[in-house]
TORRO-778416 format. One record per residue (C-alpha): x, y, z. Coordinates in steps of 0.2 Angstrom, whole numbers, plus 2048, in hexadecimal, padded with zeros to 3 digits. Layout:
# TORRO-778416
XYZ/...
***
This chain:
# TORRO-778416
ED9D8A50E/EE6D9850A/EF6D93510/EF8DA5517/EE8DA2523/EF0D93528/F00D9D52E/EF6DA9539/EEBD9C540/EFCD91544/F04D9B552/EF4DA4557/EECD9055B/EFCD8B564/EFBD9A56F/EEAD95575/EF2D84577/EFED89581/EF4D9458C/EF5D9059E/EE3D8B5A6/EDAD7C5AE/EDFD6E5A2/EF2D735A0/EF2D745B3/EECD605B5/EF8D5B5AA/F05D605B5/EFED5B5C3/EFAD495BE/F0CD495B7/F12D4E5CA/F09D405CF/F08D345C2/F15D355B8/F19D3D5A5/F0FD3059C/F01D2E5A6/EFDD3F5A6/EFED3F590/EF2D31591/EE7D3B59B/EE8D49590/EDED3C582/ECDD4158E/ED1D55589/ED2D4F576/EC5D48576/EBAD5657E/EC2D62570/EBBD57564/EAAD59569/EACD6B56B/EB4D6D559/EA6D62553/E96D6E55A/EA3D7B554/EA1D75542/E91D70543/E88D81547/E83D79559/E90D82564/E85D93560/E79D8E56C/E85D9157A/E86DA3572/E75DA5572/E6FD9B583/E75DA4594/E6CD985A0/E76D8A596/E88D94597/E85D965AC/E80D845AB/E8DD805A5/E9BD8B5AC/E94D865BE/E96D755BC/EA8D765B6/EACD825C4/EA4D765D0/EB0D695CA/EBED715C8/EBBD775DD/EB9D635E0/ECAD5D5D6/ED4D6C5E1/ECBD645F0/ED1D525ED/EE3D595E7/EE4D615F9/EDED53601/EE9D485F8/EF6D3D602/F06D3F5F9/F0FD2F5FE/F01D245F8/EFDD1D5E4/F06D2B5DE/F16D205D5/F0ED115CD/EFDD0D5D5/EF3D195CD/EFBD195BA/EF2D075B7/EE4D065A8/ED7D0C5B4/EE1D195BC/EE4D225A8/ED2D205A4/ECCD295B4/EDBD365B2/ED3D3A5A2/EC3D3B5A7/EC7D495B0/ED1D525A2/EC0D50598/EB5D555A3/EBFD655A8/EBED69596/EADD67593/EA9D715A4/EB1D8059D/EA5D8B590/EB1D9658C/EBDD88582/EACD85579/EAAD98575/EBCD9656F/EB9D8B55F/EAAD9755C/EB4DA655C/EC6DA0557/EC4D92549/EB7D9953F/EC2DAB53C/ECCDA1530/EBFD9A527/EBDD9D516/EA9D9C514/EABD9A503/EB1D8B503/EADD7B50B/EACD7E51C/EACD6D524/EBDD6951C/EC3D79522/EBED76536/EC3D63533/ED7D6B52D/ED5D7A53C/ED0D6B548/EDCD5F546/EEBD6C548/EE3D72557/EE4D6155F/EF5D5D559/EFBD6E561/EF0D6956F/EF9D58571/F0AD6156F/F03D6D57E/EFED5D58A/F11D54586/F17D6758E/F0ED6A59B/F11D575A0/F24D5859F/F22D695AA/F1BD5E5B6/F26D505B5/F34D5B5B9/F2BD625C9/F29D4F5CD/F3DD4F5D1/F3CD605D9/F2BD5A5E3/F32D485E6/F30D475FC/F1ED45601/F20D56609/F24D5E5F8/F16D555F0/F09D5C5FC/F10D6E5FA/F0ED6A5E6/EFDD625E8/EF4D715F4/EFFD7E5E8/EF4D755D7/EE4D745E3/EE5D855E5/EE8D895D1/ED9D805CB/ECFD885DB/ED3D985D0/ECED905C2/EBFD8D5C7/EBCD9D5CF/EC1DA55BD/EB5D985B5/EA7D9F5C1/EACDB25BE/EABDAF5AB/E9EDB65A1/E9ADB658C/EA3DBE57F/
***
């Protein structure tokens, strides 16, 4: 790969990294909640859906979403619908209670991170996103596996630099949001961002 594709794809790929939208928003809210580590650990379930994606990316596979329109509302609806739930439970949540250290245990992480992966997987359009970004700097006369191998793994290491951010935004509204009163304010303000996000999700259509 020319070192001059890589240049361009560089700050184009952290751009979309950096992106506010439904993934970026959970880590900072588990970081308000959770704390700064926790809400890193979490962001290992949102790696590993971008694996998957990058991996029917490469493989050809991810064009079926292009191609299938039932399978694109399927999908968009059922990440809508759990986006709507997750605002419901942040809004519903009782500040004052397994927020500190309770929650942050092994199984606490694992079911934090379950949730980063399966708002990743419910949203076709990051899908449609290594269609349409990664294969625009690849050179098809060369291998092309080795290519979206390269492309992949500086998406996911931008992506873990985006995940450490956006946690350490939240852990700096953790200080700000420290009084249970704060926290609920915080908690119904994120419910009512990922209700957006969800509503967007619905509204979205194909490229």
């Amino acid at each position: 790969m020319e070192l001059s594709t890589l240049l361009l794809f560089i700050p184009a790929c952290f751009a979309l990294n950096l992106a506010p939208g439904p993934n970026n928003l959970l880590s900072v809210s588990n970081a308000t909640r959770y704390g700064f580590r926790a809400s890193c650990a979490a962001g290992l379930g949102r790696l590993l859906a971008f694996v998957g994606m990058i991996a029917l990316a490469a493989s050809g596979l991810a064009v079926v979403l292009h191609a299938s329109e039932l399978l694109f509302h399927a999908i968009k609806i059922t990440g809508a619908l759990y986006l709507f739930w997750l605002a419901w439970q942040l809004w519903r949540a009782e500040p004052a209670v397994g927020e500190e250290k309770g929650d942050t245990g092994e199984a606490g992480v694992l079911r934090l991170a379950r949730q980063e992966f399966l708002v990743a997987v419910g949203n076709p359009k990051a899908i449609l996103i290594f269609t349409a970004f990664l294969p625009q700097f690849v050179d098809p006369a060369r291998p092309v596996a080795a290519q979206f191998a390269l492309l992949g793994a500086l998406f996911l290491a931008f992506e873990m630099v985006a995940i450490a951010i956006y946690a350490a935004i939240g852990s700096r509204l953790r200080r700000w949001f420290a009084q249970p009163r704060g926290k609920r304010i915080f908690n119904r303000a994120c419910a009512g961002l990922l209700s957006g996000a969800g509503l967007g999700l619905l509204l979205a259509r194909r490229a």
